[in-house]
C-alpha positions as CSV (number, residue, x, y, z in Angstrom):
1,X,-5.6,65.3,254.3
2,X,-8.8,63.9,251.9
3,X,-8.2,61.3,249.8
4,X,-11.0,60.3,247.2
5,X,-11.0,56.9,246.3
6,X,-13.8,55.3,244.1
7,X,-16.1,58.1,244.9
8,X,-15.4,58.4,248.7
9,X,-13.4,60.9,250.5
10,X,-10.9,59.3,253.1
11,X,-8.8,61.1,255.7
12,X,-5.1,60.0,255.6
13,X,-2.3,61.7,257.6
14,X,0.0,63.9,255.3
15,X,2.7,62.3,253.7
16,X,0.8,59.3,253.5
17,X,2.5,56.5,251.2
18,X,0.6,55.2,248.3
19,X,1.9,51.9,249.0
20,X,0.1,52.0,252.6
21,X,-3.4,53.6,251.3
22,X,-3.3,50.8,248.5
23,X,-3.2,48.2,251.2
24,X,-6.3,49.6,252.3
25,X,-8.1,48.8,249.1
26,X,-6.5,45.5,247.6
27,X,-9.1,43.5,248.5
28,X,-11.6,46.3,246.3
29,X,-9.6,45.5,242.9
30,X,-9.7,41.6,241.1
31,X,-6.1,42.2,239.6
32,X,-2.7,43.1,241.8
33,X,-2.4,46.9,242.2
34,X,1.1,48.7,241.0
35,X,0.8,52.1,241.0
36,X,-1.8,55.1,241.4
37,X,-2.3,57.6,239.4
38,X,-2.7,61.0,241.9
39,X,-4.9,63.7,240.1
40,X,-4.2,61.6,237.0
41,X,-0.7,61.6,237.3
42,X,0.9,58.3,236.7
43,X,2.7,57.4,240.0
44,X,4.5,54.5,241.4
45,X,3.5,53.2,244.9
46,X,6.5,55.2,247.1
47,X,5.3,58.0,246.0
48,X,4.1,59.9,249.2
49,X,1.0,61.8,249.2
50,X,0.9,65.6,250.6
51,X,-2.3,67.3,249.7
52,X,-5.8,66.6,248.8
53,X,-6.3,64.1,245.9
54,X,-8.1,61.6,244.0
55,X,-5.9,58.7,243.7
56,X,-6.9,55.8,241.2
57,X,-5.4,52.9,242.0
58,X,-3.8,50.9,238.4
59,X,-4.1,47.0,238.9
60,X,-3.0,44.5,236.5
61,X,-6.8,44.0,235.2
62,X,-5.8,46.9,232.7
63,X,-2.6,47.0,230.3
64,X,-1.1,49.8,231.8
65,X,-0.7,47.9,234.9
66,X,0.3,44.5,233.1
67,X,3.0,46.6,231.8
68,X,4.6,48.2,235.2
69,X,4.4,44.0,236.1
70,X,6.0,42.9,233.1
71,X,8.4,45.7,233.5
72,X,9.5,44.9,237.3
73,X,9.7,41.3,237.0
74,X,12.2,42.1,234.5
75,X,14.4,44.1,236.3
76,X,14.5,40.8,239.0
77,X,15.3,38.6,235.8
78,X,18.1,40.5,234.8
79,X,19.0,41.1,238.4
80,X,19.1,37.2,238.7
81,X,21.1,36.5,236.1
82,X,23.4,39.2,236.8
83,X,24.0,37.7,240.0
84,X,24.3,34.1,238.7
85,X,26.0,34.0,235.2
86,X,28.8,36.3,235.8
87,X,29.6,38.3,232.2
88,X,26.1,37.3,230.8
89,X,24.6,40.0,229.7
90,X,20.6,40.2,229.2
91,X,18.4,41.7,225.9
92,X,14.8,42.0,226.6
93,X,13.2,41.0,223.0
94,X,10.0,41.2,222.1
95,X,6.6,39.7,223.5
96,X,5.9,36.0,222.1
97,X,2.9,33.5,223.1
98,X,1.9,34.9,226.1
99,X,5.2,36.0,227.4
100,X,8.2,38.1,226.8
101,X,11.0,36.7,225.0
102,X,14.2,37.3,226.2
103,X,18.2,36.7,225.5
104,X,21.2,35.5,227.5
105,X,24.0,36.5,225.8
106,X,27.7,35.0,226.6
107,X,26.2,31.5,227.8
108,X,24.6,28.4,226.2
109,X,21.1,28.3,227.9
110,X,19.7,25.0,228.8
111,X,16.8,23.3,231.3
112,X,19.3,23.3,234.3
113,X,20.4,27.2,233.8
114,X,16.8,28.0,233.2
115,X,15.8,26.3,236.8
116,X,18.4,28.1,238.3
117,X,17.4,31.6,237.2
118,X,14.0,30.6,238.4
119,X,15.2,29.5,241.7
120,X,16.8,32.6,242.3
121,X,14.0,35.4,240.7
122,X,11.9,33.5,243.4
123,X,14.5,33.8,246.7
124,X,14.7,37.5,244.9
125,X,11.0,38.0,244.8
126,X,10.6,36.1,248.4
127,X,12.6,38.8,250.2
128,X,10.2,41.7,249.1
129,X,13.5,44.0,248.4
130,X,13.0,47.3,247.9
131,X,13.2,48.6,244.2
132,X,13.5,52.5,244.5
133,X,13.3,55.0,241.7
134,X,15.9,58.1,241.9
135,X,16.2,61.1,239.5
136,X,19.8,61.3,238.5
137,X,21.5,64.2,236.5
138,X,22.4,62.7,233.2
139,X,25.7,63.1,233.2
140,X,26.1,60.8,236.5
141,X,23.7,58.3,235.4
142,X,26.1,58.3,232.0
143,X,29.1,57.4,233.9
144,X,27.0,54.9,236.2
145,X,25.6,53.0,233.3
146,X,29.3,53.0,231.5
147,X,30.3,51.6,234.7
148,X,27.6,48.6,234.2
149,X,28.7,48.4,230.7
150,X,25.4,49.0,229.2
151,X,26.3,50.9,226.5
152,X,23.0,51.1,224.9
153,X,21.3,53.0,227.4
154,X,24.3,55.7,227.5
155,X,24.2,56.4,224.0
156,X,20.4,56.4,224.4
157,X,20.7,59.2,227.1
158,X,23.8,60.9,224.8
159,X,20.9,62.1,222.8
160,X,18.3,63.1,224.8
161,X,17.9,66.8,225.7
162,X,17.0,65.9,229.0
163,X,18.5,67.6,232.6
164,X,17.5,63.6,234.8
165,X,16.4,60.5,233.8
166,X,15.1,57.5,235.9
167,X,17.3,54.8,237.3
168,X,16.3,52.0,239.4
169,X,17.8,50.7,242.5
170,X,17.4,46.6,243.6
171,X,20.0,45.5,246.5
172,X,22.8,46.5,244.4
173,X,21.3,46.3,240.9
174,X,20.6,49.4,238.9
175,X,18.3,50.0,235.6
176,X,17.0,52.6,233.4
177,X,13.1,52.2,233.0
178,X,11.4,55.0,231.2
179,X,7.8,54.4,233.3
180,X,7.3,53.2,236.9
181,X,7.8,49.8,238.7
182,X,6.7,48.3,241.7
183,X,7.9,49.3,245.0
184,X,9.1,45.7,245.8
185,X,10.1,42.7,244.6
186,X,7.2,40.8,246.9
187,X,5.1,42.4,244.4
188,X,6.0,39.5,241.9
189,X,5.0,36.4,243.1
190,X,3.0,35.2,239.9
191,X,5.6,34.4,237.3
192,X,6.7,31.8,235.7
193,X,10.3,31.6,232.9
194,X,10.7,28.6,230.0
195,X,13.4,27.8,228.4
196,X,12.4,28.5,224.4
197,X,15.7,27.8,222.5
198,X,17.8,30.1,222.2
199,X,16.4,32.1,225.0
200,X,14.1,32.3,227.9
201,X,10.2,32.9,227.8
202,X,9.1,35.4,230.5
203,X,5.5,34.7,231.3
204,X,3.8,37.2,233.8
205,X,-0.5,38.0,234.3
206,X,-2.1,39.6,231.5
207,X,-5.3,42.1,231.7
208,X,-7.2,38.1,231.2
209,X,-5.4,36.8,234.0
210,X,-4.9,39.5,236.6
211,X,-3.7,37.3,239.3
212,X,-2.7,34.2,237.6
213,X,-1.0,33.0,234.5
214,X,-2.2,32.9,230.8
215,X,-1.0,29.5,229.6
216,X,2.2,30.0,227.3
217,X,0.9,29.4,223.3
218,X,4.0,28.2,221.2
219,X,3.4,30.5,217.7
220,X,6.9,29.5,215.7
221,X,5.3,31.4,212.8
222,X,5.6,34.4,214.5
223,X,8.8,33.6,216.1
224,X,10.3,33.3,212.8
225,X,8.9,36.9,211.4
226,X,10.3,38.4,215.2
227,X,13.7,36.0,214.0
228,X,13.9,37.6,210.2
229,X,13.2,41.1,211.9
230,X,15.7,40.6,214.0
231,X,18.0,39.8,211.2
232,X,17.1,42.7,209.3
233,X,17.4,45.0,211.9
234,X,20.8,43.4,212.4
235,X,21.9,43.9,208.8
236,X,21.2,47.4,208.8
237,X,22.3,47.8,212.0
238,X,19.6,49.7,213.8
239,X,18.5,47.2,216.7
240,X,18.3,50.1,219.0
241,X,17.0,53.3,218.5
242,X,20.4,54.7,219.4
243,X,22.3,53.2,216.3
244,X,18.7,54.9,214.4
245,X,19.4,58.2,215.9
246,X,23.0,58.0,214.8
247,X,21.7,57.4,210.9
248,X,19.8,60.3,211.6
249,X,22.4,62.5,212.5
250,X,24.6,61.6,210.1
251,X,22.3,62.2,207.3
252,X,21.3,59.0,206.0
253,X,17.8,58.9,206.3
254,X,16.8,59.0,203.0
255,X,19.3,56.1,202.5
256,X,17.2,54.1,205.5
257,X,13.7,54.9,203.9
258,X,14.7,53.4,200.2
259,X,16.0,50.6,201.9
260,X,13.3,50.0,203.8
261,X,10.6,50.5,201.5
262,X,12.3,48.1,199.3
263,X,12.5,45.0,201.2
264,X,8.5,45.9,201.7
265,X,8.3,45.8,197.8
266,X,10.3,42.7,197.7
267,X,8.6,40.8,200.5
268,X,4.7,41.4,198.8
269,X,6.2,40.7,195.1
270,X,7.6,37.5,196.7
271,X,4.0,36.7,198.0
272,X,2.0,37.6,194.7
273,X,4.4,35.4,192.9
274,X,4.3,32.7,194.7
275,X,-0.1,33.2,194.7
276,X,0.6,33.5,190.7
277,X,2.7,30.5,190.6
278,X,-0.1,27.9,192.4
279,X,-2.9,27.7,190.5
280,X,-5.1,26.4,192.8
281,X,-5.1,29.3,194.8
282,X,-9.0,31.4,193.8
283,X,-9.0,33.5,197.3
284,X,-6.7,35.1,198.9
285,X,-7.6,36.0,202.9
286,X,-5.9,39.1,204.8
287,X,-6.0,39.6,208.0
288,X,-4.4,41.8,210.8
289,X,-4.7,43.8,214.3
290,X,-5.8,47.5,213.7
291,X,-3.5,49.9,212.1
292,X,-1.4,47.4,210.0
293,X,-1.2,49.2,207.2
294,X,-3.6,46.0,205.3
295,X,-5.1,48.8,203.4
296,X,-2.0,49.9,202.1
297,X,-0.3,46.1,201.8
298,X,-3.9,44.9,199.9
299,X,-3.6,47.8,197.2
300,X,0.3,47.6,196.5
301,X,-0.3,43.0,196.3
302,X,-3.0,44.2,193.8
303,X,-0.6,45.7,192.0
304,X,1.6,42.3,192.3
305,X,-0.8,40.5,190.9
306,X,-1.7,42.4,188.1
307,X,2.2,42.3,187.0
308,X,1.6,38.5,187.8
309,X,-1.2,38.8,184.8
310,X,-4.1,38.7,187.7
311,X,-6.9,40.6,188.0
312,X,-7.8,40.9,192.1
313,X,-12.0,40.7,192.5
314,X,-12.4,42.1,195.8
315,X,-15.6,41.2,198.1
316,X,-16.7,42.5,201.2
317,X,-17.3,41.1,204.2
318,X,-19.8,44.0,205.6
319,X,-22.3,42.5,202.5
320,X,-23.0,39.3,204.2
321,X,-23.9,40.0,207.8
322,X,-27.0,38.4,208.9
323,X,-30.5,40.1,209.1
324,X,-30.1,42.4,212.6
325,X,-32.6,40.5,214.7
326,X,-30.1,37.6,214.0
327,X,-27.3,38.8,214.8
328,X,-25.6,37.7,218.2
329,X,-25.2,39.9,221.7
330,X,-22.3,40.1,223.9
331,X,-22.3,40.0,227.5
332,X,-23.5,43.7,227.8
333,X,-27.0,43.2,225.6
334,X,-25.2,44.7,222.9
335,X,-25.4,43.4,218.7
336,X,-21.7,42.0,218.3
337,X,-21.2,43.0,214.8
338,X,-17.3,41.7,215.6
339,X,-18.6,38.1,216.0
340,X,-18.2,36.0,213.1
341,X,-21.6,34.5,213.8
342,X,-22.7,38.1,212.7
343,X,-21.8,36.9,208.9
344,X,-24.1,34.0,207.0
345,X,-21.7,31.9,206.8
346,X,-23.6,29.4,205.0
347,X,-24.6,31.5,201.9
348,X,-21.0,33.2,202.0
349,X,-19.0,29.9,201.6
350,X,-21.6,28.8,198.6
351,X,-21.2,32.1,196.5
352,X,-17.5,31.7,197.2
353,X,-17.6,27.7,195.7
354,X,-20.2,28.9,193.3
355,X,-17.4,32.1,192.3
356,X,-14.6,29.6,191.9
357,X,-16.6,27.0,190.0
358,X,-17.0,30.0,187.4
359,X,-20.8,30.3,188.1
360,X,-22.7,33.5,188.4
361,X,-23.7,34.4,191.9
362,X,-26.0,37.8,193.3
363,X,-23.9,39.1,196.0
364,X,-25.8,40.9,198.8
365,X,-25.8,44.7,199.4
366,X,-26.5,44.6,203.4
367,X,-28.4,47.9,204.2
368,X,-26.8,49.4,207.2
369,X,-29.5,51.5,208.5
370,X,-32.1,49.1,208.3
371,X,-30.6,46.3,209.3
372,X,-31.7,44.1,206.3
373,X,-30.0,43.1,202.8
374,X,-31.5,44.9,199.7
375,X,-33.9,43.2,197.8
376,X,-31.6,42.9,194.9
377,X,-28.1,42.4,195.1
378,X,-25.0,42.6,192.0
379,X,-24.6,40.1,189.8
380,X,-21.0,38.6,189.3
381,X,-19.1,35.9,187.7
382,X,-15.1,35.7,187.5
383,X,-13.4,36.0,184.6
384,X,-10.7,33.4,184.3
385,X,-8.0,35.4,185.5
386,X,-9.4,36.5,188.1
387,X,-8.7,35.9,191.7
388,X,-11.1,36.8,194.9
389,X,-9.0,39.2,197.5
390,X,-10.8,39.9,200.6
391,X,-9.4,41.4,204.0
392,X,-11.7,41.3,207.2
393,X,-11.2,40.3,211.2
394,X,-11.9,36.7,210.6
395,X,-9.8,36.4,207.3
396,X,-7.4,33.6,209.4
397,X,-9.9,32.0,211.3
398,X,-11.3,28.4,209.3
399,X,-14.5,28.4,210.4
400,X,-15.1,31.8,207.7
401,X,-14.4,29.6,204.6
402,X,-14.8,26.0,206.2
403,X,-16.1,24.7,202.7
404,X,-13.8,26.1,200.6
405,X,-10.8,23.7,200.4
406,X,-7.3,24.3,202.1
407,X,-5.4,24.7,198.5
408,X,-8.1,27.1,197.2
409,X,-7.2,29.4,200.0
410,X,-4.1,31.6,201.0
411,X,-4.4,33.4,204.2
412,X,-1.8,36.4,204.6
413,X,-1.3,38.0,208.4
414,X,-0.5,41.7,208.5
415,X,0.7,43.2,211.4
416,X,3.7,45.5,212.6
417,X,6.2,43.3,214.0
418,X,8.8,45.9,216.0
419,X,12.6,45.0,215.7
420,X,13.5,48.0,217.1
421,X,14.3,48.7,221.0
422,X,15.4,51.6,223.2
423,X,18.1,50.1,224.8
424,X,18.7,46.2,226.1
425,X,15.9,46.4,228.5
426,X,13.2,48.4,227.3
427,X,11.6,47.1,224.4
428,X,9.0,49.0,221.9
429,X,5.8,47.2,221.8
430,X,4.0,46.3,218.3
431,X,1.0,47.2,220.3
432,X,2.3,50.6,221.2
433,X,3.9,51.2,217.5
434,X,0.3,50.7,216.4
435,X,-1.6,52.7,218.9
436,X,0.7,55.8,217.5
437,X,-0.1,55.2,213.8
438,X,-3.6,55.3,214.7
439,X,-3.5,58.3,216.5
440,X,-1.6,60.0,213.8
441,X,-4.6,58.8,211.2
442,X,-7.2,59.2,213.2
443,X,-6.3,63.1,213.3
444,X,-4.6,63.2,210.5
445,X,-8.1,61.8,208.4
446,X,-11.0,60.9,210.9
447,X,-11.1,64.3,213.1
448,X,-10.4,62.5,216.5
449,X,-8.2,63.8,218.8
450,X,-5.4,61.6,221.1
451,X,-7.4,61.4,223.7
452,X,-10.3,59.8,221.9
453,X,-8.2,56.9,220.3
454,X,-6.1,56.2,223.3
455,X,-9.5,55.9,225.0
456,X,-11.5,53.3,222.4
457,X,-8.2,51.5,222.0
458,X,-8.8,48.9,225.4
459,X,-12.1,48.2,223.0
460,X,-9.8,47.9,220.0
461,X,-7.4,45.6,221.4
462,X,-10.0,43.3,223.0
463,X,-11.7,42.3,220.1
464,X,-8.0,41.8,218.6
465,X,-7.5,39.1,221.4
466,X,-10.7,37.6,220.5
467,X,-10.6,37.5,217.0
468,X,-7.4,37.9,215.3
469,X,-4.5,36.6,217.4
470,X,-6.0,33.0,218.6
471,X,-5.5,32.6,214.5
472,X,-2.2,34.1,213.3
473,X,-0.7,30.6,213.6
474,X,-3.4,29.8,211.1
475,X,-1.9,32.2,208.5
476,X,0.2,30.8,205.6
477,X,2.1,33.9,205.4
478,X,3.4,36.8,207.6
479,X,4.2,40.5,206.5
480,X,5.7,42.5,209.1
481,X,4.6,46.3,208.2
482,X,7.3,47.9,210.4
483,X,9.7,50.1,208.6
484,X,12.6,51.2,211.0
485,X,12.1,55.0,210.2
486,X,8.6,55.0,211.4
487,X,9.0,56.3,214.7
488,X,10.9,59.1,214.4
489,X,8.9,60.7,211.4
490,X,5.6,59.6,213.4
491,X,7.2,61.3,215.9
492,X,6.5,64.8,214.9
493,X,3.3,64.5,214.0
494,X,2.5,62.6,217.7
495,X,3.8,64.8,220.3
496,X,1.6,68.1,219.2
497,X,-1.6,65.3,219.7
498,X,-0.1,63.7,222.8
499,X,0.4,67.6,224.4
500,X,-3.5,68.4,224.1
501,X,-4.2,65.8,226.3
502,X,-5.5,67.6,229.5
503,X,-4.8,66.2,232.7
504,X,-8.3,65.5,233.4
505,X,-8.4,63.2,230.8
506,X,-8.5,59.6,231.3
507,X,-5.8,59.3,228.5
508,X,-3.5,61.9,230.2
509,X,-1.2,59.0,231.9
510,X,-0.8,57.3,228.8
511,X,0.1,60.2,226.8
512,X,2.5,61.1,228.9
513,X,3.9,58.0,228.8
514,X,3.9,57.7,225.3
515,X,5.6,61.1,225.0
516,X,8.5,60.6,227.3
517,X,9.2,57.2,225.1
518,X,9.0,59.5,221.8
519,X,11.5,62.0,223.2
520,X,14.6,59.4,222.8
521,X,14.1,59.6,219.1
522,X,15.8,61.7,216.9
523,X,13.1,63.5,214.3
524,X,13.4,62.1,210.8
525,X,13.2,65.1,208.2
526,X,13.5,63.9,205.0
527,X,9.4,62.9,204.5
528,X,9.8,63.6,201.0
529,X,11.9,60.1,200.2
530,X,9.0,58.5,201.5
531,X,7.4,57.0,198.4
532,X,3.9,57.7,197.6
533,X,2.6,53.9,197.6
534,X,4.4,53.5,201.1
535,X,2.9,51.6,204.2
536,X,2.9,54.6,206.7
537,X,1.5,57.5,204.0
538,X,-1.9,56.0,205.1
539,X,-1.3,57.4,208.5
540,X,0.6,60.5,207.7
541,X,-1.0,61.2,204.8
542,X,0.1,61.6,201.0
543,X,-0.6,58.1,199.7
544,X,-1.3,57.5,195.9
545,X,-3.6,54.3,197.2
546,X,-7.2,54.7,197.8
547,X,-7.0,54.3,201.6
């Protein structure tokens, strides 16, 4: 049979493994291959070819494979401490400086435990066993996973409308995984696990270090808003999605979104209080990855403020970039209007000290087409209550307001912190929560199709690791956007998108995947409790904000 890979046509025998082709080729790709995807179809590598194809091999330089990794290594982890800690029982958190973040519940972790798990995940990994994927009716794989006391996961399948859903085998060890893994354990030899009281740090390659390790970054200022989410999600008692589905059924949605939109209005009125009460705070920074919901959280802390008796003076970034012939390439030849040496940064910080001095300054109006400011600009000068809101990429990072000093400033991060997971193993991404909002908006107001975003987003997300998240720890407050309902009112606006995406796409595979995790959720009906001002009307639409 013909294979086409990278633009060539190969003759393989039929029935060919993927495994074996990929062997073929591994010297071809700079990050550890995964999977394949066969005529775009997201496959892992046991699959066994039996007609003509183009296969694409996925290697960990892209997310999509860092994710199979991340997910595999996990199944040894828990297979490890299964084996080691009888009783324990594992909770795969969240992600956290670098790594995942992960629980051991039913012992007291320590240095010595910790070493041990390692030991064995690398005796594990060492012996290359096989990790096999089988389609089980739902019913068995219900009793099998009641068996393995993973309650979770059976509840989870309880309310799917599905006939088979994955389980993984590993020498005795079974799983639910709702995408692929590897074939082996010998896959996994780059890992490393730290103890990071009162759990275990996961640390596998990353797209920036397909074949090595990103060094772990300690961020307790996130670890504290993934800690309070926690708590929250606890209190309402919605850590998995299957305890969410059960509100659903039982009618108490509405109940859930007034909740929820509550301890939003109570976490920004807490923030614009506190900016009230410290009057030596003049500007007020936000900053946050894409699809955040800032928009939405800058408008309703305007709102704060003004009950706080101030008046907000926003200013725009976009007005200070430098002259185009100034403004700095990337490594393709291209302007890098993302950079922050794109902004004077000079004349900036002066109209800002100027601003809070009470002096009059002529802010630019930068003119987009030609490249060049406008030979007049606005005249402004601050009232005394007034106080200088701005939300831009670089908000966090010092090196944007370096002359203005620390106790003038007050930086605010804004991003969607998930507490919510699909079961004890298989966690929901911030990144992925994010990437559906801004699908859903990007349809909903910008006329772009699934395909589109889920295709710009690798873009997206690099200039977030460039610019935003090296200087989260630099904020002096977090607001975690997430409200627990999201996903299954976002839900129903997703899934039509996700469906037009043709298998000739590039974006098919992760549309598919993205659908198959949206089909464990329950819809959420009652849209009409969702107040005007909230966070996710500026992705579904119906907001009373300017956004």
């Amino acid at each position: 049979m013909k294979i086409t890979i990278l633009g060539n046509v190969y003759e393989y025998p039929e029935g060919t493994k993927l495994e074996n082709i990929a062997k073929d080729f591994e010297h071809r790709y700079n990050g550890i291959i995964v999977a394949a995807k066969v005529d775009n179809e997201l496959r892992d590598l046991n699959y066994t070819v039996l007609k003509d194809s183009t296969v694409e091999f996925v290697d960990t330089t892209i997310e999509e494979g860092t994710r199979i990794y991340r997910r595999s290594l996990t199944f040894v982890f828990i297979k490890a401490v299964k084996e080691l800690l009888p009783g324990a029982t594992v909770t795969i958190e969240h992600s956290l400086g670098k790594g995942l973040y992960c629980e051991i519940h039913g012992y007291s972790l320590n240095n010595k435990i910790v070493s041990m798990i390692k030991k064995r995940m690398e005796e594990i990994i060492e012996k290359d066993l096989k990790i096999e994927r089988k389609m089980l009716p739902k019913e068995e794989a219900i009793k099998l996973f009641e068996k393995e006391g993973l309650t979770e996961k059976v509840k989870l399948f309880k309310d799917t409308d599905k006939d088979k859903v994955p389980v993984y085998y590993c020498d005795g060890t079974v799983d639910f995984f709702y995408s692929p893994c590897v074939p082996s354990t010998g896959y996994l030899k780059v890992f490393d696990i730290r103890f990071y009281f009162p759990g275990i740090i996961l640390i596998a390659p990353d797209v920036y270090n397909p074949r090595s390790l990103p060094a772990f970054v300690d961020v307790p200022k996130l670890a504290s808003i993934f800690k309070e989410a926690e708590d929250w999600a606890s209190i309402l008692n919605i850590s998995y999605v299957s305890s969410l589905n059960d509100m659903i059924k039982q009618g108490r949605g509405r109940d859930l979104i007034l909740v929820s939109e509550a301890f939003h209005e109570k976490k920004i009125s807490k923030i614009a209080d506190y900016i009230a009460s410290n009057k030596m705070i003049k500007v007020v920074l936000i900053a946050g990855p894409s699809s955040s919901g800032k928009t939405s959280f800058i408008h309703r802390l305007s709102v704060q403020l003004r009950v706080n008796g101030l008046k907000p003076f926003p200013i725009s970034l976009d007005n200070y970039f430098v002259p185009r012939e100034l403004t700095p390439k990337d490594e393709f030849g291209n302007y890098d209007f993302e950079s922050i040496d794109a902004l004077d940064l000079p004349l900036f910080n002066e109209h800002l000290i100027k601003l809070i001095q009470g002096e009059e300054v002529e802010i630019p109006i930068f003119n987009f087409k030609t490249g060049e400011r406008e030979p007049e600009g606005r005249k402004v000068k601050l009232d005394k209550n007034q106080i200088i809101l701005m939300e831009g990429i670089h908000g966090l990072n010092e090196k944007l307001t370096l002359q203005i000093p620390k106790d003038n400033k007050y930086k605010i991060y804004v991003s969607a912190i998930t507490q919510l997971n699909l079961d004890e193993h298989n966690r929901i991404s911030t990144t992925q929560t994010r990437l559906i909002r801004r699908m859903v908006r990007d349809s909903q107001f910008r006329s772009s199709d699934a395909a589109e975003t889920i295709n710009m987003w690798p873009m997206v997300r690099k200039g977030e690791e460039k610019w935003i998240f090296p200087y989260q720890e630099q904020a002096d407050v977090m607001f975690n956007s997430f409200l627990p309902y999201e996903l299954p009112v976002l839900k129903k606006y997703a899934e039509p998108l996700l469906k037009k995406v043709s298998q000739d796409n590039p974006a098919y595979s992760i549309a598919k995947e993205i659908l198959e995790f949206l089909s464990y959720f329950l819809p959420l009906e009652d849209e009409l409790a969702i107040p005007p001002n909230s966070i996710i009307r500026e992705f579904i639409g119906g907001s009373c904000l300017d956004v």
